[in-house]
C-alpha positions as CSV (number, residue, x, y, z in Angstrom):
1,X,0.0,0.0,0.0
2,X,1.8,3.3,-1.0
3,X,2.4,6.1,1.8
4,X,0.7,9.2,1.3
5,X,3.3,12.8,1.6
6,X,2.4,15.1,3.6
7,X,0.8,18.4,3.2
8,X,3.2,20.7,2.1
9,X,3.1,23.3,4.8
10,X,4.7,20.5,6.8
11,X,7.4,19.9,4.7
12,X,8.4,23.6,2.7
13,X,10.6,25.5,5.4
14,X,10.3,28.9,4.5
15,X,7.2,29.2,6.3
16,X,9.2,28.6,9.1
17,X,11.9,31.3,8.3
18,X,9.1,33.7,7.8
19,X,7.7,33.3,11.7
20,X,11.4,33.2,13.0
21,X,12.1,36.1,10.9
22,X,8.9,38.2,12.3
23,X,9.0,41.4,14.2
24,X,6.9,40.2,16.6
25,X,8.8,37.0,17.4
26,X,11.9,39.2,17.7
27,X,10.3,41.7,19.9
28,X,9.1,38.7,22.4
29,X,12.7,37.7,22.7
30,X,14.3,40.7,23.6
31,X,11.2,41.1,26.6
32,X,11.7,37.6,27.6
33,X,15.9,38.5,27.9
34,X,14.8,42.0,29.7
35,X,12.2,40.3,32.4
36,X,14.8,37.8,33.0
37,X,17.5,40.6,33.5
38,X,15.5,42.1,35.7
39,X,14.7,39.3,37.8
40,X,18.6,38.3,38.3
41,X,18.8,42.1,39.1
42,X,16.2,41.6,42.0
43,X,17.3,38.4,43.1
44,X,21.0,39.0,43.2
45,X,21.0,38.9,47.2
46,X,19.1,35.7,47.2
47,X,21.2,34.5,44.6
48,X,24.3,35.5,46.6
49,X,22.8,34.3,49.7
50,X,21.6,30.8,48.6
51,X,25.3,30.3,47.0
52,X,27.2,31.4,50.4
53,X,24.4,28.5,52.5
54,X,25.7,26.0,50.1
55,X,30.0,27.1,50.6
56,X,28.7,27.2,54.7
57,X,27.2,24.0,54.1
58,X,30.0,22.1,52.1
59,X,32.6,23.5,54.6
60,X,30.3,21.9,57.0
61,X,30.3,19.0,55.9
62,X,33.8,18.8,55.2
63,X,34.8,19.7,58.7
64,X,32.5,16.9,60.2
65,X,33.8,14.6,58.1
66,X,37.1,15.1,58.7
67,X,36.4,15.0,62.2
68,X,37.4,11.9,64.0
69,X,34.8,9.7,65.5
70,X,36.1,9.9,69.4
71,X,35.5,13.7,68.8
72,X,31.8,14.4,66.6
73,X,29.8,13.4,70.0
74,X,31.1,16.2,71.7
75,X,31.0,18.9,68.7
76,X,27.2,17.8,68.0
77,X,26.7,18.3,72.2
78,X,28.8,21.9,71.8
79,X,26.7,23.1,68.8
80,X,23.3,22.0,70.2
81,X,24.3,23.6,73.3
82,X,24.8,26.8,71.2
83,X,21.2,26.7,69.3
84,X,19.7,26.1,72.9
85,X,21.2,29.3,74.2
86,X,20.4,31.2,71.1
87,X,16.5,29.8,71.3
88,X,16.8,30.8,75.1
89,X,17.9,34.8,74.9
90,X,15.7,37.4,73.6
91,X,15.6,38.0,70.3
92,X,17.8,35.2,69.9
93,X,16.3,33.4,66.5
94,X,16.3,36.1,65.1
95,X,19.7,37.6,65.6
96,X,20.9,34.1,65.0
97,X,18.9,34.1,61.6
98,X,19.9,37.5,61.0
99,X,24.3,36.4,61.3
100,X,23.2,33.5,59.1
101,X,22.0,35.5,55.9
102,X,25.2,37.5,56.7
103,X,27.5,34.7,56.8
104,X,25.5,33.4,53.7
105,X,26.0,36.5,52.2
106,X,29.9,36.8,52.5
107,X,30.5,33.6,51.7
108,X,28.6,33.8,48.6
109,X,29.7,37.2,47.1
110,X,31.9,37.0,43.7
111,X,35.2,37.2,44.0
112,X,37.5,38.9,41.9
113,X,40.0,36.0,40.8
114,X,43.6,37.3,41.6
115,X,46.1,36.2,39.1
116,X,49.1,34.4,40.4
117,X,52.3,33.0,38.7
118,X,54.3,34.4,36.6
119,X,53.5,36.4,33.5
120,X,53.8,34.9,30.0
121,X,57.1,36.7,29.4
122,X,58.3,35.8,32.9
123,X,57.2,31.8,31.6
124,X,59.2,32.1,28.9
125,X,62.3,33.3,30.8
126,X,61.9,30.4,32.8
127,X,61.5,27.7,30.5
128,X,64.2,29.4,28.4
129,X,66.8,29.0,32.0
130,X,65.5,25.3,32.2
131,X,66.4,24.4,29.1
132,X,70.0,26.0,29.7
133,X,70.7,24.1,32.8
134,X,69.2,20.6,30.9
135,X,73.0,19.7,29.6
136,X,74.7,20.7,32.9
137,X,71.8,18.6,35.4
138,X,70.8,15.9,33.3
139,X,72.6,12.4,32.8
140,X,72.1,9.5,30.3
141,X,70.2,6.7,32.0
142,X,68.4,8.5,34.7
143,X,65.0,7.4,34.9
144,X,63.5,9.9,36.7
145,X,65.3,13.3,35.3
146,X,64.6,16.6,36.6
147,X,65.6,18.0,33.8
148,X,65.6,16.9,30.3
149,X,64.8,18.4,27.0
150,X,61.0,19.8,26.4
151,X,60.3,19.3,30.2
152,X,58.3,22.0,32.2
153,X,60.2,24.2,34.7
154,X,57.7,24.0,37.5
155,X,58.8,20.8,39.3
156,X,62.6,22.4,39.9
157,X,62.3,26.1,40.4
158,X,60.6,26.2,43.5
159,X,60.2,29.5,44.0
160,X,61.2,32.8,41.5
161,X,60.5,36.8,41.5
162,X,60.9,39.1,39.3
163,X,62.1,43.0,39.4
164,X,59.4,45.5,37.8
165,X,61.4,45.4,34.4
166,X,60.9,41.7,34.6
167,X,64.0,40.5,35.2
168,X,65.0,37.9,37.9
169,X,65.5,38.4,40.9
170,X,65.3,35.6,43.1
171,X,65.3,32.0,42.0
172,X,65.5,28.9,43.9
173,X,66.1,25.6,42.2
174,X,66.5,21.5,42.2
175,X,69.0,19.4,41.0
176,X,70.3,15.9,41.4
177,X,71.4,14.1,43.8
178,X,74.6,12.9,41.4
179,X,75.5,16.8,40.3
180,X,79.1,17.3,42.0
181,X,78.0,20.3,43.7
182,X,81.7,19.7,46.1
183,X,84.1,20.8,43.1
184,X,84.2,24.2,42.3
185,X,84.6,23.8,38.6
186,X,81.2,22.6,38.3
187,X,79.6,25.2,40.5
188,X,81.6,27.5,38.4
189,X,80.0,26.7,35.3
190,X,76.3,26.4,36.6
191,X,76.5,29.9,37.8
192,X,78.3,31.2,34.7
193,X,75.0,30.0,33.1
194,X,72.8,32.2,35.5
195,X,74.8,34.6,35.4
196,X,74.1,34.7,31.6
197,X,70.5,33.8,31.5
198,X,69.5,35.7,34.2
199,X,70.8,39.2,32.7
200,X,74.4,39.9,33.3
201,X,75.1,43.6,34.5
202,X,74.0,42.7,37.9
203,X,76.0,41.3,40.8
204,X,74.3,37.8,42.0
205,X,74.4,36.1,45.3
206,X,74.8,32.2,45.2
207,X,73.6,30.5,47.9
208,X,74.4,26.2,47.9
209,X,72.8,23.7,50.1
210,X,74.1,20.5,49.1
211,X,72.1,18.7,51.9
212,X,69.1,19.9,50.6
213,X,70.4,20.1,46.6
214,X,69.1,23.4,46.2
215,X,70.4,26.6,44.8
216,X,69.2,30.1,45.9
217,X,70.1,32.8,43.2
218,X,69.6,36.4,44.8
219,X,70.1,40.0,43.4
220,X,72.9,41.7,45.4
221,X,72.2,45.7,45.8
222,X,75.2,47.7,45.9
223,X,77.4,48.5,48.8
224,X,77.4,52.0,50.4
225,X,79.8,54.0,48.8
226,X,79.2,57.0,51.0
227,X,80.7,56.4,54.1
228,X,83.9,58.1,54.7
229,X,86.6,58.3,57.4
230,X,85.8,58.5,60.7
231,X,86.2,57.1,64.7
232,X,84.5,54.0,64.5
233,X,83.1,51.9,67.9
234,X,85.9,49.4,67.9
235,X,87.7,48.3,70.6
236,X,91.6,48.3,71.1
237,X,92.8,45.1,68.4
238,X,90.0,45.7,66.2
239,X,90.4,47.6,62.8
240,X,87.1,48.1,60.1
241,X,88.5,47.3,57.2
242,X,85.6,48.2,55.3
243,X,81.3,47.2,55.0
244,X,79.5,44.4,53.7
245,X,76.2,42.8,53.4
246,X,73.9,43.4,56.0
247,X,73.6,39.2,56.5
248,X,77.0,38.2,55.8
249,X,78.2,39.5,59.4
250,X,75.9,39.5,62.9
251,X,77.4,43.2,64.2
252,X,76.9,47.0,62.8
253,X,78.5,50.0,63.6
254,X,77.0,53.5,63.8
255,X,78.6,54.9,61.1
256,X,78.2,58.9,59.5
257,X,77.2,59.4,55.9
258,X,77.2,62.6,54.9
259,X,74.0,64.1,57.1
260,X,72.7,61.3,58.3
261,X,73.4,58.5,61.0
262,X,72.8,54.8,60.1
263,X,74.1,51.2,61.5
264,X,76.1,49.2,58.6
265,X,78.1,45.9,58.9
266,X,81.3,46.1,59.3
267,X,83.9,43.7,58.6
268,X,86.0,44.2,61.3
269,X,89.7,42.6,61.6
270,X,91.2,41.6,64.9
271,X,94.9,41.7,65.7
272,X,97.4,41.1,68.5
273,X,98.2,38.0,70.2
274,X,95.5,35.7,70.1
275,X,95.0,36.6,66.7
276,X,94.5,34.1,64.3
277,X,95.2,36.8,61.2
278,X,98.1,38.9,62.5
279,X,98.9,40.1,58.6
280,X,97.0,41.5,56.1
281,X,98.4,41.5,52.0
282,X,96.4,43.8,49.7
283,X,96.3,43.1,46.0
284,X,94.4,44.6,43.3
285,X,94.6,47.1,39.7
286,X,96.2,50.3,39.9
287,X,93.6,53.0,41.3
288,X,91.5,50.7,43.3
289,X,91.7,51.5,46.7
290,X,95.0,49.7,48.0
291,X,96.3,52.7,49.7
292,X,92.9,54.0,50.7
293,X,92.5,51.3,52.6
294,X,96.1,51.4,54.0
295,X,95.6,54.7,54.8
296,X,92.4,54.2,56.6
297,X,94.0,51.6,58.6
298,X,97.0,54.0,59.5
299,X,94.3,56.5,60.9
300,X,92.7,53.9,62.6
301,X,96.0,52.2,64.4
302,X,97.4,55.8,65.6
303,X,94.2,55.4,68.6
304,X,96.5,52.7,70.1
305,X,99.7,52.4,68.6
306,X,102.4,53.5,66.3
307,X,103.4,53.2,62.2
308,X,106.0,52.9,60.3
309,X,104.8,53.9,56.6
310,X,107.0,52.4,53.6
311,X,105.5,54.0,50.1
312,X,107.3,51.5,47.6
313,X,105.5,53.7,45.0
314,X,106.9,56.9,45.9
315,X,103.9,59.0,44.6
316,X,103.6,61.0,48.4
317,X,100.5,59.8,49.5
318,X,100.8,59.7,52.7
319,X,102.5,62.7,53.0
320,X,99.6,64.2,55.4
321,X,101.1,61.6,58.1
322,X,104.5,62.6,58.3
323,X,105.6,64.9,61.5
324,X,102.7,63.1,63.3
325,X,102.7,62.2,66.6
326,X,103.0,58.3,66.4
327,X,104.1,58.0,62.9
328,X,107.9,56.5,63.6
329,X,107.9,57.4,59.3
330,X,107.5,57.7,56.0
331,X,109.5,56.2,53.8
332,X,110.1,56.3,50.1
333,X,113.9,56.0,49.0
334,X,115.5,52.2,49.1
335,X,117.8,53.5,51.8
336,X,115.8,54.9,54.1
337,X,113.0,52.0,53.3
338,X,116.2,49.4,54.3
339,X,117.2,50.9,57.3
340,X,113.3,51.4,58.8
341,X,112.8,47.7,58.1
342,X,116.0,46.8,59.6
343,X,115.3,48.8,62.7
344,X,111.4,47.2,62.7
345,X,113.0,43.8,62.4
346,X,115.2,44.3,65.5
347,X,112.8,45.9,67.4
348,X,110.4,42.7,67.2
349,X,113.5,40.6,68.7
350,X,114.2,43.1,71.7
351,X,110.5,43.0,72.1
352,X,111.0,39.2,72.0
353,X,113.6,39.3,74.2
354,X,112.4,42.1,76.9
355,X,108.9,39.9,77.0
356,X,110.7,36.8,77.8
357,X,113.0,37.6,80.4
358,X,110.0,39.5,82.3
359,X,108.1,35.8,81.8
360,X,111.1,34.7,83.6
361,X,111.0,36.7,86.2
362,X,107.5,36.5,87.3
363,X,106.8,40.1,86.0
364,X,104.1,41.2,83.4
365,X,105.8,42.2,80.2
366,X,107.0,45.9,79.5
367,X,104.8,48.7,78.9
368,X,106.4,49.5,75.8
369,X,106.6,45.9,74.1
370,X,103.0,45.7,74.4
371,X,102.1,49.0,72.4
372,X,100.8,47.8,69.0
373,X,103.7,48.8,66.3
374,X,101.9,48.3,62.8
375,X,104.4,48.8,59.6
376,X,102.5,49.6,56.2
377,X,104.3,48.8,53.2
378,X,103.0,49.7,50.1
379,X,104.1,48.7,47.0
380,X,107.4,46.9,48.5
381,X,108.2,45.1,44.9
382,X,108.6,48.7,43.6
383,X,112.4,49.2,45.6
384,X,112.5,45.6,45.2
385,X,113.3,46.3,41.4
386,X,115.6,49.0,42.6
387,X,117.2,47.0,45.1
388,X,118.0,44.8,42.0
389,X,119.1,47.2,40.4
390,X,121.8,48.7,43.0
391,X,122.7,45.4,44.1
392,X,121.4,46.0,47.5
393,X,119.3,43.9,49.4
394,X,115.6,43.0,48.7
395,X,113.3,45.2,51.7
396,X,110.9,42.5,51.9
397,X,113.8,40.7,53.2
398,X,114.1,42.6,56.9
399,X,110.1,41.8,57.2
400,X,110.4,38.0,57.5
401,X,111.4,38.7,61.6
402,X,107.8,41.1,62.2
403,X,106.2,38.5,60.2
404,X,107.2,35.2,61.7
405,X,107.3,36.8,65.5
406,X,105.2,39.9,65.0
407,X,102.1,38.4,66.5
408,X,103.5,37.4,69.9
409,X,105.3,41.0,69.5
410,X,102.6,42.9,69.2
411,X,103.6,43.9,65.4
412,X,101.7,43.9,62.8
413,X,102.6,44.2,59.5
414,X,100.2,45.2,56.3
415,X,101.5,45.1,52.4
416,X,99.7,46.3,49.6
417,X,100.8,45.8,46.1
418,X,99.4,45.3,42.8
419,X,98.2,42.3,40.8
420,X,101.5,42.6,38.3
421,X,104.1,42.3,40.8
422,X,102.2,40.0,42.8
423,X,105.2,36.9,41.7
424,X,107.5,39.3,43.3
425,X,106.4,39.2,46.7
426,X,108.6,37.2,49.3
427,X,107.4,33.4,50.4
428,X,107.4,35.0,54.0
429,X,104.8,37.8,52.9
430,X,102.8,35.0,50.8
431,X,102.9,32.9,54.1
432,X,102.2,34.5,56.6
433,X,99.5,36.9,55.5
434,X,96.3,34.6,56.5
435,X,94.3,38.2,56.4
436,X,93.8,39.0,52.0
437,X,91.7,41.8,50.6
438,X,91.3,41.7,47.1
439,X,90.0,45.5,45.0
440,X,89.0,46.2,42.0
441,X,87.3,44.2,39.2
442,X,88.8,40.7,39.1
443,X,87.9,37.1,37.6
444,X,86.6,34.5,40.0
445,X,90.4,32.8,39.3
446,X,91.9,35.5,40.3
447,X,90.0,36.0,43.9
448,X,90.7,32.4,44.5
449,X,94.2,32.8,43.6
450,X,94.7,35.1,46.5
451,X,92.1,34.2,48.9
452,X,92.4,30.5,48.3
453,X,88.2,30.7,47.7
454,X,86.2,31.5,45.2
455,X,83.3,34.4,46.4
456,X,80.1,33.0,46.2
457,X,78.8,36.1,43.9
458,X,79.3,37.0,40.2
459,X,82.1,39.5,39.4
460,X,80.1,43.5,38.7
461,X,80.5,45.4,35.5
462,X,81.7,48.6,37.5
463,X,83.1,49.0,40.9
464,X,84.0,52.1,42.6
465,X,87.0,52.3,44.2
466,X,88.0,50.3,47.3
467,X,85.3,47.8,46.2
468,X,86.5,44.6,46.7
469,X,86.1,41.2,48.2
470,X,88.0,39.9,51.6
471,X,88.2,36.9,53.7
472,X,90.0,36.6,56.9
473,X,91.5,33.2,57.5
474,X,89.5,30.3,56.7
475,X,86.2,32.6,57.0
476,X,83.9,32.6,53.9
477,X,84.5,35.3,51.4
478,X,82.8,38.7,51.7
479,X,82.1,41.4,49.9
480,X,83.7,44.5,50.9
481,X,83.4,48.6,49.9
482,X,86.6,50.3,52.1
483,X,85.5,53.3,53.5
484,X,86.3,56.8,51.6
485,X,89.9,57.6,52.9
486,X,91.6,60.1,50.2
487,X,94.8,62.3,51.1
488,X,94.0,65.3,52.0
489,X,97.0,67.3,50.7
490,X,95.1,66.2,47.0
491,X,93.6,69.2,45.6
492,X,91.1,67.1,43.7
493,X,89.7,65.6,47.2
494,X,86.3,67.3,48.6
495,X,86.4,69.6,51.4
496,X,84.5,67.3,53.5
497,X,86.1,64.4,53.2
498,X,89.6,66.6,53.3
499,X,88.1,67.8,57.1
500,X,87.5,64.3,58.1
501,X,90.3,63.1,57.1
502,X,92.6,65.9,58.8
503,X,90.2,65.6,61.9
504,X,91.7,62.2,62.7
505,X,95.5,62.6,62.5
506,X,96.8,63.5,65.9
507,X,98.5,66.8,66.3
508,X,101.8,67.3,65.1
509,X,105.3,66.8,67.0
510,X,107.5,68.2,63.8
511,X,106.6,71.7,62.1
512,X,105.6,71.1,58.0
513,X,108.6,72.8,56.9
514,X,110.8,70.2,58.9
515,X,112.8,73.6,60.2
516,X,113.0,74.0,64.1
517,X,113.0,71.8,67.1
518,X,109.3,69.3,68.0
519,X,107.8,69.9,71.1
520,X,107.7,66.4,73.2
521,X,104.4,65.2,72.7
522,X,103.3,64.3,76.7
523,X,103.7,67.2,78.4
524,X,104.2,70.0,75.9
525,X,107.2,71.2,77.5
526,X,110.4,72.0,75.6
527,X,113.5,69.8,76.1
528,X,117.1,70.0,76.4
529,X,118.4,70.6,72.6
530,X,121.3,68.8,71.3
531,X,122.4,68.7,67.7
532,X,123.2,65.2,66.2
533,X,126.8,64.2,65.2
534,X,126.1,62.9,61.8
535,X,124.0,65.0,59.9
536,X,124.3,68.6,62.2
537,X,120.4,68.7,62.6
538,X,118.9,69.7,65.7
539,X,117.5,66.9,68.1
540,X,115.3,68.0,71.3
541,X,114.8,65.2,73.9
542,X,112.3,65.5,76.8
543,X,112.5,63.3,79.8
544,X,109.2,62.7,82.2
545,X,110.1,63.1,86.2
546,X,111.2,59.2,87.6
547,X,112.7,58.2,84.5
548,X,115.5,56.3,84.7
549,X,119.0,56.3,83.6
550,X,119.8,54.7,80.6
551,X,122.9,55.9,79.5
552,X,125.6,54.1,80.9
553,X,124.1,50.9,79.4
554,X,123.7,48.8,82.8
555,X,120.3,49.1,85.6
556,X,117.1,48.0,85.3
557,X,115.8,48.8,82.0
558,X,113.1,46.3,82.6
559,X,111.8,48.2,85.7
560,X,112.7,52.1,85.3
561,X,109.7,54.3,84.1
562,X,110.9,55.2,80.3
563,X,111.0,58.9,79.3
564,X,109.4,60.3,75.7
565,X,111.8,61.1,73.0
566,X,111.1,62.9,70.1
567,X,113.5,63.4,67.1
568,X,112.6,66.4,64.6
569,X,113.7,65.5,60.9
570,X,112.5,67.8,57.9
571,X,112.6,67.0,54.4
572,X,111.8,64.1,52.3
573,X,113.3,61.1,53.4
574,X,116.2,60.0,51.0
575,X,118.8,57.6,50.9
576,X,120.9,56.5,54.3
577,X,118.2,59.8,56.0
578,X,115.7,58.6,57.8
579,X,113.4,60.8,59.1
580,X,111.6,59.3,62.4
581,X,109.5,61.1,64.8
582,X,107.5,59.6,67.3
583,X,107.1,58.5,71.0
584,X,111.0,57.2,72.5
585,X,111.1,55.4,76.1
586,X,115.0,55.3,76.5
587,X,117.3,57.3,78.5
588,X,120.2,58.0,77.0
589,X,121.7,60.0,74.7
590,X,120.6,61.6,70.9
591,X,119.6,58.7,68.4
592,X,121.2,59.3,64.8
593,X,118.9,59.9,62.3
594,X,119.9,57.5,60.1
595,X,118.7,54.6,63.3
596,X,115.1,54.8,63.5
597,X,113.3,55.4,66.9
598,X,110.4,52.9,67.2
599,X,107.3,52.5,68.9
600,X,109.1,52.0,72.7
601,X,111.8,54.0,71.5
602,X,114.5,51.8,72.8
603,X,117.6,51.6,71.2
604,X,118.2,48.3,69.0
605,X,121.0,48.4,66.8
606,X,122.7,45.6,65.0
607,X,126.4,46.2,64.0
608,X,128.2,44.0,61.2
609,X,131.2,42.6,61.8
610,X,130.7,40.7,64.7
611,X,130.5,43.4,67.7
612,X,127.8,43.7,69.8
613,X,124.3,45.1,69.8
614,X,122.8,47.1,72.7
615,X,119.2,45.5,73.3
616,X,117.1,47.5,76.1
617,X,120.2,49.0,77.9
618,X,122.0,45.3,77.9
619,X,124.8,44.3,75.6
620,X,124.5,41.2,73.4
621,X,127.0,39.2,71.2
622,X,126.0,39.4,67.8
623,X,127.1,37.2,65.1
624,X,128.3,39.0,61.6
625,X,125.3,39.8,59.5
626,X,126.1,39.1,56.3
């Protein structure tokens, strides 16, 4: 039996578009959207409040289920108890219904969703540091790799930040197990990669916890480069060799820069006796900061002691010292240089020798073998070349005595030189200087060649000068900015930093034009003026009331109250004129000015040829020096 078609109003479609199409079909759409609008617009508080119930009631939920059995009898006791109170008060329904719409109602408001993570740039500077690191941390046959080639970043950077230009600066990553994080060579090269990646210009921080195997990467700031010369709240032994990071040391100082007063940390180095760093050695490029620094210790080491100033480099920096009371001299001919350091190596043996024979005798050592005597040689390779050259002897050689003996002597000896001449140095100034500063801009082989350590931070594009690095023994390496010490007879310096510079130097006990006699620098009072037998200049000595007699060469050295001496010499200091001033504690008559007068100002002299050498008022065989 054939089928009948349908009618054709059933089957032809454009009546259809024709009703969809219609005005009025159009115009009952647009209500329907508008009414129901409208009616999300009215019930937007109901709608908020119904969704916060729901939250309240999931998190309910939760929390009882989470709740262990011993403990859901008394909750359900606690929170019945509650509803029976608020049934009980006044008003109490509805004040509880009341906090429960409000509750609903916080709970249930939209939320603005806060983007976290980094941005897609920042993503891509990741991934593009993972992939980096890939050949470095990743080994064939690992099963479980951290890192390997198209893997995601987010299971070994545990935490990152980035600056506002969107640059790191902070990272702290994974690795294996197996890396050799122990040899520097490898740690080397990972951090020459970050370096890299991570945008170079910028000193970074590297931070290894091989128990963990994790590697913190932080942006260092800059040091302070504002903070100039000044007294700094150190005790006696203690000299602030410069500032550092504020968590590399546990101790700050109240320190002046330029109107203001702040606490910075200082790297402070300890000296004396129970020292374990008695030296210091000072290497760096030409106009870096060695002889700010050295000058800054001078300043420093005049509070307690005396110096003895050798400028290999002859350029009259510390010119502003000379005449100054403590200042034994300043040095810069290959005679005078020779004879200071001979006298300064002597002087540590009759310090020796005075402290041992009061050990003997039951008696606490001598006053003046316990005043710190600091010698400062800068640039000593410079008159080693000239030394060579005359066919003299080397200087460094008369600095192997303060070197070896200097601690239990209470000398100290400091050399600065640069990073040329560094082969030149003596193998008593390589070995005995445990304290090294390094300045200027410098590889990582380079800091490691003289601090025996790598620093744990990338090397800067710029550094000002007296930036540096310096490690004190077997302590880590530190960062270090010396604190703004120029000479003040520069004309280029500042007037303020000119002021404090002068402000520290004690007064003087020689006039500036090196013409007249020094006033004795205790009591102010002139002394009995002699005129020395070698060169005709005039020498004023001063003795103090109970001092006693030293001239005849016998009596108790040991026990008689010294006197002050003071010896004026003018001029430059050439060759076979020395020109020493400073504190003397010896009776006896007018030292020549080519014998220097040291810190305790006891006569020490060595003469060749076998005679004998008078040693605190005692005489002593001596054997020939050759």
């Amino acid at each position: 039996m054939a089928r009948r078609p349908l009618p054709r109003i059933l089957t032809d479609s454009a009546p259809l578009a024709r009703m969809t199409q219609s005005t009025s079909l159009a115009r009952g759409r647009e209500l329907a959207r508008t009414a129901a609008d409208s009616a999300c617009d009215v019930l937007h508080p109901l709608i908020t409040i119904g969704r916060g119930l729901r939250r309240l009631g999931a998190a309910g939920r939760g929390r009882w289920v989470d709740t262990p059995r011993e403990n859901r009898g008394p909750l359900a006791f606690f929170v019945g108890a509650c509803v029976l109170v608020m049934c009980l008060v006044p008003y109490g329904p509805l004040l509880a219904l009341i906090a429960v719409m409000g509750a609903g109602a916080w709970a249930g408001r939209e939320r603005t969703p806060v983007e976290t993570g980094p941005g897609e740039a920042e993503r891509e500077r990741l991934q593009a540091l993972y992939e980096a690191l890939v050949p470095y941390f990743s080994v064939e046959g690992d099963p479980s790799p951290l890192y390997a080639h198209d893997g995601g970043w987010e299971r070994v950077f545990t935490e990152h930040a980035f600056d506002d230009s969107g640059r790191i600066e902070r990272l702290q990553l994974k690795y294996p197990a197996y890396f050799t994080d122990g040899e520097d060579q490898s740690r080397v090269r990972i951090e020459q990669v970050l370096y890299a990646k991570a945008g170079r210009g910028r000193e970074y921080h590297f931070g290894w916890d091989e128990l963990a195997n994790q590697l913190t990467v932080t942006v260092l700031g800059a040091l302070p480069a504002d903070i100039g010369a000044q007294r700094f709240v150190t005790s006696p032994g203690e000299t602030v060799l410069g500032f550092t990071d504020a968590d590399a040391v546990q101790r700050t100082l109240p320190v002046t820069a330029g109107m203001e007063t702040r606490d910075a940390p200082p790297v402070v180095w300890r000296t004396g006796p129970r020292s374990t760093e008695p030296h210091l050695l000072v290497l760096g490029q030409p106009g870096t900061g060695a002889t700010t620094l050295l000058r800054s210790i001078a300043l420093q080491a005049l509070q307690h002691g005396d110096v003895l100033v050798i400028d290999g480099g002859g350029t009259g920096e510390y010119g502003a010292l000379s005449g100054r009371r403590g200042v034994l001299g300043v040095e810069s001919g290959l005679a005078g240089a020779l004879a200071t350091l001979e006298w300064a190596s002597h002087e540590t043996e009759r310090r020796l020798i005075a402290a041992n024979r009061a050990r003997q005798a039951g008696r606490p050592a001598p006053e003046d073998t316990r005043r710190p005597l600091w010698i400062l040689a800068d640039r000593p390779t410079a008159l080693a070349h000239v030394a060579v050259a005359e066919g003299r002897d080397d200087p460094q050689r008369w600095l192997q005595t303060p070197l070896r003996h200097g601690r239990a002597a209470h000398v100290t000896v400091v050399v600065a030189d640069q990073f040329e001449s560094a082969e030149l140095l003596s193998e008593p100034v390589r070995a005995h200087t445990k304290a090294r500063v390094v300045l200027g801009p410098a590889t990582a082989e380079e800091v490691r060649a003289v601090l025996g350590a790598p620093p744990h931070t990338t090397p800067a594009a710029s550094v000002p000068p007296g930036r540096g690095y310096v490690r004190l023994g077997s302590a880590p390496v530190l960062r270090l900015q010396v604190p703004a010490t120029p000479d003040p007879l520069d004309e280029t310096t500042g007037q303020a930093l000119r002021q404090a510079v002068l402000s520290l130097l004690p007064e003087r006990t020689v006039p500036a034009d090196g013409a007249g006699a020094a006033t004795t620098a205790t009591d102010g009072r002139p002394g009995d003026e002699g005129t020395s037998a070698d060169t005709g200049r005039r020498v004023n000595m001063s003795k103090s009331a109970g001092s006693g007699t030293g001239g005849s060469g016998t009596g108790a050295a040991d026990t008689a109250e010294p006197h002050r001496e003071t010896v004026a010499a003018g001029g430059s200091t050439g060759a076979g004129d020395t020109a020493m001033t400073g504190a003397a504690r010896n009776a006896g008559n007018a030292v020549p000015p080519a014998e220097p007068v040291g810190a305790a100002g006891l006569r020490a002299r060595a003469v060749k040829g076998g005679e004998s050498r008078v040693v605190n008022g005692s005489a002593e065989a001596v054997p020939t020096e050759g």
